[in-house]
DRENPA-3360 file (N, C-alpha, C; in nm, 2 decimals, always signed):
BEGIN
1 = XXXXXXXX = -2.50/+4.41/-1.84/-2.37/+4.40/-1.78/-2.31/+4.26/-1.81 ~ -2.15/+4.24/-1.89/-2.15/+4.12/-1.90/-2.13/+4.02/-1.80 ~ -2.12/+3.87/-1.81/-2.13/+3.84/-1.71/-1.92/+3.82/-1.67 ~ -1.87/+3.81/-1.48/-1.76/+3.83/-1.51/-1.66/+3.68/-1.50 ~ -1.58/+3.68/-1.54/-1.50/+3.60/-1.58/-1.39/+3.55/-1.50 ~ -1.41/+3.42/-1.55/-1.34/+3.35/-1.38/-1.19/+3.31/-1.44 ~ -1.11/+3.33/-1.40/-0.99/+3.33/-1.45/-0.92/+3.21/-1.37 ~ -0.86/+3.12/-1.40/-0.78/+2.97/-1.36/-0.67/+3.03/-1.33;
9 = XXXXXXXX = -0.61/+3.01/-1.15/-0.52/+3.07/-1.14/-0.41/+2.90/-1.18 ~ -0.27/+2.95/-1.20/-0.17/+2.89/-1.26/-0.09/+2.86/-1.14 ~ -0.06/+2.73/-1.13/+0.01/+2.68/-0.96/+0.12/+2.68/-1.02 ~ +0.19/+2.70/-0.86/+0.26/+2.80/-0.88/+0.47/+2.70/-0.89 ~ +0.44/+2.59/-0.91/+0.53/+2.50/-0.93/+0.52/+2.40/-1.00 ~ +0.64/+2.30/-1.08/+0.58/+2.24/-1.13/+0.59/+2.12/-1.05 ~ +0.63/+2.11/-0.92/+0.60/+2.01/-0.82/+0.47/+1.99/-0.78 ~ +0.37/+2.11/-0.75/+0.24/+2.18/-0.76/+0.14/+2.09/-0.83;
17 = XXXXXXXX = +0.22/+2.08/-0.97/+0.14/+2.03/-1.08/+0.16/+1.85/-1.07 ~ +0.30/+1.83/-1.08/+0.33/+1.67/-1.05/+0.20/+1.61/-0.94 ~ +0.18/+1.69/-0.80/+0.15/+1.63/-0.69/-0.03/+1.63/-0.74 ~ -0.08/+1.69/-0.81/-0.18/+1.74/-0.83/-0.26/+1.59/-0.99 ~ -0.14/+1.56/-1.00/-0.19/+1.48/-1.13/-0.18/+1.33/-1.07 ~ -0.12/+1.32/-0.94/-0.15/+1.17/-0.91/-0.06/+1.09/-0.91 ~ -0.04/+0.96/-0.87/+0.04/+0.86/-0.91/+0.20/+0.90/-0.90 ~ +0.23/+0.96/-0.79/+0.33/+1.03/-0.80/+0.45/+0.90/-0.76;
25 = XXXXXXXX = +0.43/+0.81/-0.78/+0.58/+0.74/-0.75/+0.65/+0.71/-0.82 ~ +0.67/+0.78/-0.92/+0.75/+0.77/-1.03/+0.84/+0.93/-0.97 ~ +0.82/+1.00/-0.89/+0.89/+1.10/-0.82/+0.91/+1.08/-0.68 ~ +0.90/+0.96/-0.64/+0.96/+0.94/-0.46/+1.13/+0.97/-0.49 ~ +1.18/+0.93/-0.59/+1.31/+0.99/-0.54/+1.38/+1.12/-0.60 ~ +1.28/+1.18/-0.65/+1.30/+1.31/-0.69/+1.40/+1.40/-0.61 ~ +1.55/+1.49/-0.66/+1.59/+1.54/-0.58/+1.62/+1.69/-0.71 ~ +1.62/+1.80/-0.57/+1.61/+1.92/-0.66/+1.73/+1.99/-0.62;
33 = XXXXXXXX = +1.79/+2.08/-0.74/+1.91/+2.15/-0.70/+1.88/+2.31/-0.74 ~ +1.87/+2.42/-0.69/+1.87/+2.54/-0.76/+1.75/+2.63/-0.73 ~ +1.77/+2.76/-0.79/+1.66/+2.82/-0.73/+1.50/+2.76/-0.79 ~ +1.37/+2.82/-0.76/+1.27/+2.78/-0.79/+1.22/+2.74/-0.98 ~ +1.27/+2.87/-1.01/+1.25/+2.91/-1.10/+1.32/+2.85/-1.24 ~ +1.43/+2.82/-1.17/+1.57/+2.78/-1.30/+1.51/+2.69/-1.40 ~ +1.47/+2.61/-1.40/+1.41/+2.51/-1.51/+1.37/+2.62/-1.60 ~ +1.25/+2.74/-1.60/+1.22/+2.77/-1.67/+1.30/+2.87/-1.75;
41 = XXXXXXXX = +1.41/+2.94/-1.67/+1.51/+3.03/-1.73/+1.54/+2.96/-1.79 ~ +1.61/+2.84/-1.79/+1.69/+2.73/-1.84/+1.66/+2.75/-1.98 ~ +1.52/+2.70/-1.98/+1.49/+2.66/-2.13/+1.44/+2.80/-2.17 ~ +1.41/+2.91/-2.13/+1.42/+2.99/-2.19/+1.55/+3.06/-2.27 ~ +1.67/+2.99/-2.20/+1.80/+3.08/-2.25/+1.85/+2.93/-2.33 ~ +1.82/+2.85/-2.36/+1.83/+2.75/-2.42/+1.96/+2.70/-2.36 ~ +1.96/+2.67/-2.22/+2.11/+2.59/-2.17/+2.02/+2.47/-2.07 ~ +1.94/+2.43/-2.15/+1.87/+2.32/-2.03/+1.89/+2.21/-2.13;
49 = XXXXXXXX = +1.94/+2.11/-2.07/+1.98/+2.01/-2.18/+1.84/+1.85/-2.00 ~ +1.85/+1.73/-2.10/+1.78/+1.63/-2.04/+1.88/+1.50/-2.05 ~ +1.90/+1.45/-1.96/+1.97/+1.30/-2.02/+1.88/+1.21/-1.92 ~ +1.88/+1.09/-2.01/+1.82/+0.94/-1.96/+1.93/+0.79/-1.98 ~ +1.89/+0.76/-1.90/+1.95/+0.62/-1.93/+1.84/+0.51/-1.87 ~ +1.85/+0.37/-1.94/+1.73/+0.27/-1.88/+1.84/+0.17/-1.86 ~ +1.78/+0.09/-1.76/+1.84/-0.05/-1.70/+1.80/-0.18/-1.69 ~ +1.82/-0.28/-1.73/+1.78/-0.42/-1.73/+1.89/-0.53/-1.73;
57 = XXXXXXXX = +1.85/-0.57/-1.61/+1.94/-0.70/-1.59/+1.93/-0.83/-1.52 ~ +1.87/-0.94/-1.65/+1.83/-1.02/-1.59/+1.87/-1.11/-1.52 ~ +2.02/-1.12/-1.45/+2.07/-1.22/-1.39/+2.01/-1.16/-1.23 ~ +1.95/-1.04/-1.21/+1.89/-0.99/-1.07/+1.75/-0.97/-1.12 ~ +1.70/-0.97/-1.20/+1.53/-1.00/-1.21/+1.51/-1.00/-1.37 ~ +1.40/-1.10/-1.37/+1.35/-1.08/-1.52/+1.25/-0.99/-1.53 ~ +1.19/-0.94/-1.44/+1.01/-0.86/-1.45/+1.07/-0.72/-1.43 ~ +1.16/-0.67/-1.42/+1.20/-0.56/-1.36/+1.29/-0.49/-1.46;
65 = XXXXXXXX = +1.23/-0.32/-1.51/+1.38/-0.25/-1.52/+1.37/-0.15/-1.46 ~ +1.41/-0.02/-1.52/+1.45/+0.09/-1.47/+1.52/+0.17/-1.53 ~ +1.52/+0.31/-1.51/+1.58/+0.42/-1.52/+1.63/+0.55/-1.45 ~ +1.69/+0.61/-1.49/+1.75/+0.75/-1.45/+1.76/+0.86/-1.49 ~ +1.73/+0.97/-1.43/+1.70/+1.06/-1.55/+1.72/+1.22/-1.45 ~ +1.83/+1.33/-1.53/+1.85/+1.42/-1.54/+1.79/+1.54/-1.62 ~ +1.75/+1.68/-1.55/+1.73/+1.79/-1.63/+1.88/+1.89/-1.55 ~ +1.95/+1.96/-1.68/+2.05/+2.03/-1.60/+2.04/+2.15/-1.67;
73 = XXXXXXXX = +2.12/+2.28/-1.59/+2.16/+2.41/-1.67/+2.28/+2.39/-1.68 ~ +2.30/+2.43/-1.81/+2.46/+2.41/-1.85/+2.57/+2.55/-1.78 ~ +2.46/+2.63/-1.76/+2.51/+2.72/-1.67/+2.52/+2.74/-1.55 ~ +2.46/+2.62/-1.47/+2.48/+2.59/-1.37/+2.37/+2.65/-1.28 ~ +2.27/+2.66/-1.30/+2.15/+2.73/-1.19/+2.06/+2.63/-1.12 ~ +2.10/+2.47/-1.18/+2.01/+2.37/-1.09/+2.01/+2.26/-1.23 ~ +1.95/+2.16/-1.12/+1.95/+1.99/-1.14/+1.84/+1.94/-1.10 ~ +1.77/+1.87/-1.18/+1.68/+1.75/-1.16/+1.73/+1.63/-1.13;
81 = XXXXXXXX = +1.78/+1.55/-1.04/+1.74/+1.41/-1.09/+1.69/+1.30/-1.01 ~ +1.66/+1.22/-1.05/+1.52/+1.12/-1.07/+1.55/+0.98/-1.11 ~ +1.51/+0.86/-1.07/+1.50/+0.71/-1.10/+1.38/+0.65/-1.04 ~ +1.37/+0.58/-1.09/+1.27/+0.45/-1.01/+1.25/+0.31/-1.12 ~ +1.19/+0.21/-1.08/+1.21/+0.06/-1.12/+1.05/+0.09/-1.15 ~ +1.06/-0.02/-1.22/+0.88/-0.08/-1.28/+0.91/-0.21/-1.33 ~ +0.82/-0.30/-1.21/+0.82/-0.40/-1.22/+0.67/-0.45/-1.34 ~ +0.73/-0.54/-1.44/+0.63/-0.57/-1.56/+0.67/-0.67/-1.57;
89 = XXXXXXXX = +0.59/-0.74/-1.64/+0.65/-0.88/-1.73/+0.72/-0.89/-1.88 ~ +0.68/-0.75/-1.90/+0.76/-0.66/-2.04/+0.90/-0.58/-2.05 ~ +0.91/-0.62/-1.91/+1.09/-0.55/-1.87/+1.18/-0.55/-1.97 ~ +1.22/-0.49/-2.04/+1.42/-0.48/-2.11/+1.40/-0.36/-2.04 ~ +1.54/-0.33/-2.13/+1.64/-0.21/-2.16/+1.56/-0.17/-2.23 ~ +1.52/-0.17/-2.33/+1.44/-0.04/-2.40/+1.33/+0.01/-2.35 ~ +1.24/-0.09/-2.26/+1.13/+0.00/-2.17/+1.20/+0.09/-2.10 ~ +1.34/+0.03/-2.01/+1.34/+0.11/-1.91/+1.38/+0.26/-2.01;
97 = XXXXXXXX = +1.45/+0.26/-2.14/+1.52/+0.38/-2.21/+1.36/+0.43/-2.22 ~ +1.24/+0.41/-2.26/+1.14/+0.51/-2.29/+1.06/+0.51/-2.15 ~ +1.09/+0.47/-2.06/+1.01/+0.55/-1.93/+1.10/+0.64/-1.90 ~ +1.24/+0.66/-1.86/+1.31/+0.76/-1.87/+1.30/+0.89/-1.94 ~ +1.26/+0.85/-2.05/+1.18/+0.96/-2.15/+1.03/+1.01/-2.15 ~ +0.95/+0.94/-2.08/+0.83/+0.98/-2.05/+0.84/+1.06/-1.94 ~ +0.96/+1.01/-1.84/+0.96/+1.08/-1.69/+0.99/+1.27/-1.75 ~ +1.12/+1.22/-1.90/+1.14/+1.43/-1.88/+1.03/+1.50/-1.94;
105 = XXXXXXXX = +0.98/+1.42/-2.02/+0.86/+1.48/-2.09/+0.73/+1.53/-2.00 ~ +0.68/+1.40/-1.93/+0.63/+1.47/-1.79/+0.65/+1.61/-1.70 ~ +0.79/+1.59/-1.65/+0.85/+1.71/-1.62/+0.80/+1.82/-1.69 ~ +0.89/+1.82/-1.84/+0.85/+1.97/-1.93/+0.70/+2.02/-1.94 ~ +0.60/+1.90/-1.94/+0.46/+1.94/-1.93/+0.42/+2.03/-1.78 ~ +0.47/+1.97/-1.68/+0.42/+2.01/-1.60/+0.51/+2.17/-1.55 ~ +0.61/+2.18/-1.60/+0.67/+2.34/-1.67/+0.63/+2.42/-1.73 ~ +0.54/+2.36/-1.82/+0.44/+2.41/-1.94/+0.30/+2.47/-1.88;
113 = XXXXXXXX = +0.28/+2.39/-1.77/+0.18/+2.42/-1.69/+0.16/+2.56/-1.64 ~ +0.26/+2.56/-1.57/+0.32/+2.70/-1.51/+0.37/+2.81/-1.56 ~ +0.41/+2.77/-1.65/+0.41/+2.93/-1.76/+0.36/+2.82/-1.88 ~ +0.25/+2.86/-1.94/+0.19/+2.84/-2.09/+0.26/+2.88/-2.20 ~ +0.32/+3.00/-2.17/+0.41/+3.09/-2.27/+0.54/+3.07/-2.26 ~ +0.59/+2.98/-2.21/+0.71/+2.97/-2.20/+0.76/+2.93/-2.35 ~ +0.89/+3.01/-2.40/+0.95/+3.00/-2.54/+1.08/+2.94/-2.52 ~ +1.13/+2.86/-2.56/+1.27/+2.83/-2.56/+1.33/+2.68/-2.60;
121 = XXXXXXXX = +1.40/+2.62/-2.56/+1.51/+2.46/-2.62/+1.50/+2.41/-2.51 ~ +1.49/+2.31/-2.54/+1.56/+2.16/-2.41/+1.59/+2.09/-2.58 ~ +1.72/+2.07/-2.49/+1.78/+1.93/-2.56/+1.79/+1.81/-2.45 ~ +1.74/+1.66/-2.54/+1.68/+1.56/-2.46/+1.78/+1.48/-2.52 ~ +1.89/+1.39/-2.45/+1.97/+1.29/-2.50/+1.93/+1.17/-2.46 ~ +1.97/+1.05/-2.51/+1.97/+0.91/-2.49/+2.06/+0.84/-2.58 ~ +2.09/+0.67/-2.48/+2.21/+0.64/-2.60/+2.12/+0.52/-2.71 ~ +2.01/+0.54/-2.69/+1.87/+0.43/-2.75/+1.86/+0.48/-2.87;
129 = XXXXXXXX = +1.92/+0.44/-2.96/+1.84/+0.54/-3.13/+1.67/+0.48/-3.11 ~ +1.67/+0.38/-3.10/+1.56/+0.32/-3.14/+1.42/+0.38/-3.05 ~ +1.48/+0.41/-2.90/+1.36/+0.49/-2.81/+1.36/+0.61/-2.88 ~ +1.44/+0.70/-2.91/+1.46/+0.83/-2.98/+1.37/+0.89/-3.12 ~ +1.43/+0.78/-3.18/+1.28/+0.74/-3.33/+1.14/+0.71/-3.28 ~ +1.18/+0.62/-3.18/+0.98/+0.60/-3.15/+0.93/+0.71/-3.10 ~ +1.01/+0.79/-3.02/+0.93/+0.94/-2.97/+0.89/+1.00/-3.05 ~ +0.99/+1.06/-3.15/+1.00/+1.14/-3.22/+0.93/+1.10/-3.35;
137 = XXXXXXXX = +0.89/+1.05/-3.36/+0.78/+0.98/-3.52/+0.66/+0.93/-3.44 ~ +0.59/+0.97/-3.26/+0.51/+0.91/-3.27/+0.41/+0.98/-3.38 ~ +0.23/+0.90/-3.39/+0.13/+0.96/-3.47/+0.05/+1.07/-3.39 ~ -0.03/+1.14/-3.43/-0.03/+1.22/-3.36/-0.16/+1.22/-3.31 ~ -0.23/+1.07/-3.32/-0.38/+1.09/-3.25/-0.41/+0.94/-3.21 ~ -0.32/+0.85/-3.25/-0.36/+0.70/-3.25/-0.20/+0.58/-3.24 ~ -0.22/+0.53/-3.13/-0.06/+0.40/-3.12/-0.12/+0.30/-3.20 ~ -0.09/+0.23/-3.30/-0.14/+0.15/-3.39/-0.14/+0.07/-3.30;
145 = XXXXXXXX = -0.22/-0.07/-3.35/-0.29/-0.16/-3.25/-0.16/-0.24/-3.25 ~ -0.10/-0.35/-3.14/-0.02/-0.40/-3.11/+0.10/-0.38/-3.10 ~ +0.12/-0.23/-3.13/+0.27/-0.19/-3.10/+0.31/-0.19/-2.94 ~ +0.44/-0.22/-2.90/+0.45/-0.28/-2.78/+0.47/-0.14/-2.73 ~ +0.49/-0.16/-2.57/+0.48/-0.05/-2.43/+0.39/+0.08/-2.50 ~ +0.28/+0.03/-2.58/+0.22/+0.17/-2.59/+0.17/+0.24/-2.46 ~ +0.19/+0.18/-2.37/+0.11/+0.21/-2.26/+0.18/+0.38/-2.23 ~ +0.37/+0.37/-2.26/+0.43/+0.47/-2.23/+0.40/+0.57/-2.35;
153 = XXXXXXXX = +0.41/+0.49/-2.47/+0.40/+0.58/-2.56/+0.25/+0.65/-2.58 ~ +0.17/+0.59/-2.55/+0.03/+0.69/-2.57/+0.04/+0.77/-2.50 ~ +0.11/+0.74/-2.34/+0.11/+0.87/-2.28/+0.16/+1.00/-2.36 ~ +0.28/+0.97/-2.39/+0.37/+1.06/-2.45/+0.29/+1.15/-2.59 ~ +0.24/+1.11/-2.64/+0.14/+1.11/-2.77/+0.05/+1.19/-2.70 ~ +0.00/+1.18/-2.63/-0.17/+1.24/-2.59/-0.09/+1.40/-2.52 ~ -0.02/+1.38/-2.41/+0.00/+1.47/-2.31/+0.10/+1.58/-2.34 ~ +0.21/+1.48/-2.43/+0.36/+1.56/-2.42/+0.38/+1.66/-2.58;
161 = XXXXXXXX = +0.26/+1.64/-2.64/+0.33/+1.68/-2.79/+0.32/+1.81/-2.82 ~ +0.23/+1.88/-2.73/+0.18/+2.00/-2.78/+0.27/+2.12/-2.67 ~ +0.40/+2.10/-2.63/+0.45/+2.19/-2.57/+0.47/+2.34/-2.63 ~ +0.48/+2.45/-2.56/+0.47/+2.59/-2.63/+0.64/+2.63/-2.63 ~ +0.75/+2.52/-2.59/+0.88/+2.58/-2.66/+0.92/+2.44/-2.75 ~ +1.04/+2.44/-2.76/+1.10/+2.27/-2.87/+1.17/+2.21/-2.82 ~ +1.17/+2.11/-2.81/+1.28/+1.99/-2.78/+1.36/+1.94/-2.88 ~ +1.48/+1.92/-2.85/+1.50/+1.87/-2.97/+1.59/+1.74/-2.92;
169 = XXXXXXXX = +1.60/+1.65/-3.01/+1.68/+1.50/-2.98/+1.77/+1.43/-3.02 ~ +1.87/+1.39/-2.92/+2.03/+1.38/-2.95/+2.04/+1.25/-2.91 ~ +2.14/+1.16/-2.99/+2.18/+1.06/-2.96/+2.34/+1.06/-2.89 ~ +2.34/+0.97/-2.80/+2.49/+0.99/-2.74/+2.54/+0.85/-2.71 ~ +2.65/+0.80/-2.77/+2.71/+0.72/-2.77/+2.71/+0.65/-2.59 ~ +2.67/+0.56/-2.60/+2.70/+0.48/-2.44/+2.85/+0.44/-2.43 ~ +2.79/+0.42/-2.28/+2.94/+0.39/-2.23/+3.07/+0.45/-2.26 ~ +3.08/+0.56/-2.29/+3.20/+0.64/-2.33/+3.32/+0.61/-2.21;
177 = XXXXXXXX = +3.27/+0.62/-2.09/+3.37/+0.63/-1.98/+3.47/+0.48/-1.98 ~ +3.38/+0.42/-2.05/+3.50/+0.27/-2.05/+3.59/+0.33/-2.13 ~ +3.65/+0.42/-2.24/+3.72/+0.40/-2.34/+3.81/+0.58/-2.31 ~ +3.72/+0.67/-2.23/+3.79/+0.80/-2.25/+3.78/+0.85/-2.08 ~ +3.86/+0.92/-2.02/+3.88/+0.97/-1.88/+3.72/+1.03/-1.87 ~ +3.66/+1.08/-1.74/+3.55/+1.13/-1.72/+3.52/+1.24/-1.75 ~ +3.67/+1.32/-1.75/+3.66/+1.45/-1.74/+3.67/+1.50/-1.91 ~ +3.74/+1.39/-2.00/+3.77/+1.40/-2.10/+3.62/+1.40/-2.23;
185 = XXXXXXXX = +3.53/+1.38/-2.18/+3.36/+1.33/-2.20/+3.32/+1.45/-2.20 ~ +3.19/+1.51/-2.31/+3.10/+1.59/-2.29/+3.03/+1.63/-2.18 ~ +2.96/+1.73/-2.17/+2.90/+1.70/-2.05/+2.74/+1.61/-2.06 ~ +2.68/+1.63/-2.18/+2.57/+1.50/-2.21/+2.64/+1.35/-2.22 ~ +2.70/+1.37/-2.23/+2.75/+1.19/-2.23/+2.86/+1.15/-2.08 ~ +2.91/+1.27/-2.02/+2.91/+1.27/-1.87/+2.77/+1.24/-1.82 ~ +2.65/+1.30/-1.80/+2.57/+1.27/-1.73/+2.49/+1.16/-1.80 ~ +2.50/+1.06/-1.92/+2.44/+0.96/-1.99/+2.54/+0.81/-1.88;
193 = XXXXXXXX = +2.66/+0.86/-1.81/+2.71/+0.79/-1.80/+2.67/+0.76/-1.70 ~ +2.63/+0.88/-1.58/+2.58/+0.88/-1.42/+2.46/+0.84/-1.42 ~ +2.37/+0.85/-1.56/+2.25/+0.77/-1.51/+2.26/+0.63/-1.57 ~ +2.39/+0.62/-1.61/+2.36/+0.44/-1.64/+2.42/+0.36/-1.55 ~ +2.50/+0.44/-1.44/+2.51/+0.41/-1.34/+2.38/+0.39/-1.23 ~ +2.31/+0.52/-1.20/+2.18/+0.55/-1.14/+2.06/+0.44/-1.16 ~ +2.02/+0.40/-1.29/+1.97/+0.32/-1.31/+1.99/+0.17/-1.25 ~ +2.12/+0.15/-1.28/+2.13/+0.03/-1.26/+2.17/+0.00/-1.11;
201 = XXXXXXXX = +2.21/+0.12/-1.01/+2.19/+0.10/-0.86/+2.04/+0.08/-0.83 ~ +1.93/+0.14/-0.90/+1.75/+0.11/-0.81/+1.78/-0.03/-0.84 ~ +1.83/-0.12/-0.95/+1.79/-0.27/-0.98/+1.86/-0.28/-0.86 ~ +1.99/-0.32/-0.82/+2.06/-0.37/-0.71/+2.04/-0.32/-0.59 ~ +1.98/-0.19/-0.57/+1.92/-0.15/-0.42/+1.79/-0.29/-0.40 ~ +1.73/-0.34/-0.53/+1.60/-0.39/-0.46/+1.61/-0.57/-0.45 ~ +1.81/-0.57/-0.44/+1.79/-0.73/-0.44/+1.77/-0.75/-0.28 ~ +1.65/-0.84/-0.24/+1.63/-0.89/-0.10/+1.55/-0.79/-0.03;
209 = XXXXXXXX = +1.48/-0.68/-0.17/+1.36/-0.63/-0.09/+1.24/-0.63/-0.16 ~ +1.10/-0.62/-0.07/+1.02/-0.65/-0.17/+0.99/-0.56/-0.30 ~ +1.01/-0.64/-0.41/+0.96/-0.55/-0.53/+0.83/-0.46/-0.53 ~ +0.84/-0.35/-0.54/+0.69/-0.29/-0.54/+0.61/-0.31/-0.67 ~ +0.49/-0.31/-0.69/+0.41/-0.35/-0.77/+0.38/-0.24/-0.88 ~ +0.35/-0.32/-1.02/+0.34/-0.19/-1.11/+0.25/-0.10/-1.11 ~ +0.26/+0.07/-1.13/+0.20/+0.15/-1.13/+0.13/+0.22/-1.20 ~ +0.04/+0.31/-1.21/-0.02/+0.31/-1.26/+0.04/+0.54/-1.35;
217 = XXXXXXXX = +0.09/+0.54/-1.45/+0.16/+0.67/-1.46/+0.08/+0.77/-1.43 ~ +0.16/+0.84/-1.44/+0.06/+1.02/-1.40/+0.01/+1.05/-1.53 ~ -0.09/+1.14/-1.54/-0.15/+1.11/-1.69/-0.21/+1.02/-1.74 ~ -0.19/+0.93/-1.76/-0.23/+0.77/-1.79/-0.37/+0.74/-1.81 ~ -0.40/+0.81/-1.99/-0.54/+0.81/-2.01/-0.58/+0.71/-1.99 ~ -0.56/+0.53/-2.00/-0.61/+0.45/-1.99/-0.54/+0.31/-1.93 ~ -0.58/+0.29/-1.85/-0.48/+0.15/-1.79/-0.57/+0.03/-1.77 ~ -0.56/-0.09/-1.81/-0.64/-0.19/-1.76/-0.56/-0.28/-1.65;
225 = XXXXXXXX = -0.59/-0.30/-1.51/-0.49/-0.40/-1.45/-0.53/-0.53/-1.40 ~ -0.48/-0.66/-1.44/-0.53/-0.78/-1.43/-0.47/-0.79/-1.31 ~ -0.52/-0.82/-1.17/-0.46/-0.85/-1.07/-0.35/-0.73/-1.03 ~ -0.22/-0.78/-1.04/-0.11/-0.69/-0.99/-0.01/-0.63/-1.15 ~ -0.09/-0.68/-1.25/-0.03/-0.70/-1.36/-0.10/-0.54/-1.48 ~ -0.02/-0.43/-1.53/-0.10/-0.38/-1.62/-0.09/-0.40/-1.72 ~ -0.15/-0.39/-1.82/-0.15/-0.47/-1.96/-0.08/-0.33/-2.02 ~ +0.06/-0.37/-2.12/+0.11/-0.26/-2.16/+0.12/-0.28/-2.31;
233 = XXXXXXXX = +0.02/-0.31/-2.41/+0.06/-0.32/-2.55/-0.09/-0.37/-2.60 ~ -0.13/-0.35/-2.71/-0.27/-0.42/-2.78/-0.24/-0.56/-2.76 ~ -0.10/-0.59/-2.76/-0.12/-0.77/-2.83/-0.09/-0.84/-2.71 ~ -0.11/-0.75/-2.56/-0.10/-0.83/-2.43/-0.25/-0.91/-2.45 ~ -0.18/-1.09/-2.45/-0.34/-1.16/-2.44/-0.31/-1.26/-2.22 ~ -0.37/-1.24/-2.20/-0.41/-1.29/-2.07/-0.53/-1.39/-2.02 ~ -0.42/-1.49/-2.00/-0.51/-1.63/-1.99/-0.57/-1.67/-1.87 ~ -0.68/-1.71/-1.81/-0.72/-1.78/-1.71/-0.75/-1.89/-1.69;
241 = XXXXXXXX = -0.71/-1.98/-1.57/-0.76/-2.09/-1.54/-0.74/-2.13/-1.41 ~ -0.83/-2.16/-1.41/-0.90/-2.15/-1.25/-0.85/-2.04/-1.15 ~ -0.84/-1.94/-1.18/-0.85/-1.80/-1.11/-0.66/-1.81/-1.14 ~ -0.55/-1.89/-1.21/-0.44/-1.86/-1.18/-0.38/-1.80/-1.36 ~ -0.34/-1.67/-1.31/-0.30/-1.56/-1.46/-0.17/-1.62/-1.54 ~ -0.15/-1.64/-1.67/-0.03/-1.66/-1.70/-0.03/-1.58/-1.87 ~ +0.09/-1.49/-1.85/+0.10/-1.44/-1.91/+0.20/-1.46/-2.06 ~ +0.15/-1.42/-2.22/+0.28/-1.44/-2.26/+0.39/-1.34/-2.30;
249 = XXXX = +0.49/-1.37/-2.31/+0.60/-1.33/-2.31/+0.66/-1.25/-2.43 ~ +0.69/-1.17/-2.46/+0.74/-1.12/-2.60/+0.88/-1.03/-2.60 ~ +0.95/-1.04/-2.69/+1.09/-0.99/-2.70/+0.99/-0.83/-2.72 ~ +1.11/-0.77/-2.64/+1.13/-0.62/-2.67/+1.19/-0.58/-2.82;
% end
């Protein structure tokens, strides 16, 4: 008689899955629009599009950015959206553009979770060519040694690559709304516009409150943290003396 077989049942959200993998504060301000299900119709009927935008501004902090970040049906069945700050000593604008991107890719994995077999499109915008290229050309088993915020990128590399539908990746001009009506705008470069708004309200919500400390991501095969500080690149070197940390500095 063979022996019988234990079958892994499949949770049944991908909130389910988010809450289940940890370190969820990269979703405290998670807000959801639509029925349960819609994400996955979405990208099954290929009308699920992603937009990101990242924030940094150092005349209100130098350790600090952030982002914003949408999943929408173009046909209107529901909305994702999502921000939060990460305070580092590595802060620009282009961290905050690739944690934004790590947040939808997170997302789609933990979609992937919940149906395995899910077939279909997301289209993922940003107005960052340069975050866009680094996603999209990571290697597929190794972040070469001292390339910077690998910390985000290995996530993305290890967790995000093996999805069972496609993404595909769009660049969209920023700031459009300075130069054309709102209404006059796409609708990816309408919502590229609301999260570069979005983003840059978490920096200004946190002047005169305490900064929270950096976190540690969901997934996040490996993190080393020196004190309150996590080391985010091979070529982070971290000095001591007499128990006081000082770190150095490097352009994004």
């Amino acid at each position: 008689m063979a022996p019988a077989t234990i079958q892994e049942s499949l949770p049944e959200s991908f909130l389910d899955v988010l809450c289940e993998w940890g370190n969820t504060w990269m979703w405290d301000s998670l807000k959801l629009l639509g029925e349960d299900d819609w994400l996955e119709t979405a990208i099954q009927e290929r009308t699920c599009i992603a937009v990101t935008d990242g924030s940094y501004i150092r005349e209100i902090f130098d350790d600090v950015c952030s982002c914003g970040f949408v999943l929408e049906c173009l046909e209107g069945r529901g909305r994702i959206l999502g921000s939060f700050p990460e305070h580092s000593s590595r802060a620009c604008a282009y961290r905050g553009e690739l944690l934004g991107l790590m947040a939808i890719h997170l997302i789609l994995v933990a979609v992937n979770k919940v149906n395995p077999h899910l077939k279909g499109t997301v289209k993922i915008y940003s107005d960052c060519l340069g975050a866009l290229n680094k996603v999209t050309t990571l290697p597929t088993n190794r972040i070469p040694s001292g390339c910077k915020h690998s910390d985000i990128l290995k996530n993305i590399m290890i967790h995000c690559s093996n999805l069972s539908f496609t993404c595909e990746y769009y660049h969209v001009e920023a700031h459009q709304d300075e130069r054309k009506a709102y209404l006059q705008l796409e609708r990816p470069t309408q919502l590229n516009c609301c999260m570069d708004i979005k983003a840059k309200n978490v920096l200004w919500g946190l002047v005169g409150e305490m900064v929270p400390p950096q976190g540690i991501f969901p997934l996040e095969p490996v993190a080393v943290v020196v004190g309150r500080e996590k080391l985010t690149s091979g070529s982070d070197r971290t000095y001591f003396d007499f128990g006081v940390k000082e770190r150095r500095r490097e352009k994004c």
